[in-house]
C-alpha positions, 0 to 999 in steps of 0.5 A: 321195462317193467312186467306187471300182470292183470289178474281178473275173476270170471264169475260168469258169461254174457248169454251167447258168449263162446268162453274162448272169447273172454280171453280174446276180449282180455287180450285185444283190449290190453294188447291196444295199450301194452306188449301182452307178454303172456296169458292164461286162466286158472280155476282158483277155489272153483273162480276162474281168473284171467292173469295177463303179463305185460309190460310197461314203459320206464318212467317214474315208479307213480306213472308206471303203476298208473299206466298199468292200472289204467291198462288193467282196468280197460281189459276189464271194461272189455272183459264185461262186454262178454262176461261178468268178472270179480276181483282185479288185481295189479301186480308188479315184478319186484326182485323175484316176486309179484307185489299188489301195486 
């Protein structure tokens, strides 16, 4: 099965909002859709961003990028019930590196 990641920015939290929960709210929504294989968040020149991996059924290259970024964009539809977010990026395992699909 194909890996891609979901890398989304965080530029701020909803009033309220634990920060452990934007994780949670990532997770829950990509793990209703897709096998979550890990995650995590980095600080990036001072940004945090979410990076969630997972995995995608085996069909032709356009339905499998489709279902990714489909994936990809309800974890961020998710993710701003709780926080503000930024850049998304969708990337694919392709022969040892990550690719912008």
């Amino acid at each position: 099965m194909p890996s891609y990641r979901a890398v989304l920015q965080i530029t701020g939290l909803r009033p309220g909002t634990a920060p452990e929960r934007v994780m949670d709210a990532a997770r829950e929504a990509l793990g209703s859709m897709r096998h979550v294989e890990a995650h995590q968040i980095d600080v990036v020149r001072g940004v945090p961003q979410l990076t969630l991996r997972f995995l995608v059924e085996a069909e032709n290259d356009a339905d499998e990028r489709a279902a990714a970024r489909a994936a990809a964009l309800a974890m961020q539809d998710a993710v701003e019930d709780v926080a503000t977010t930024g850049r998304l990026q969708v990337l694919l395992r392709r022969r040892g590196s990550w690719v912008p699909v």
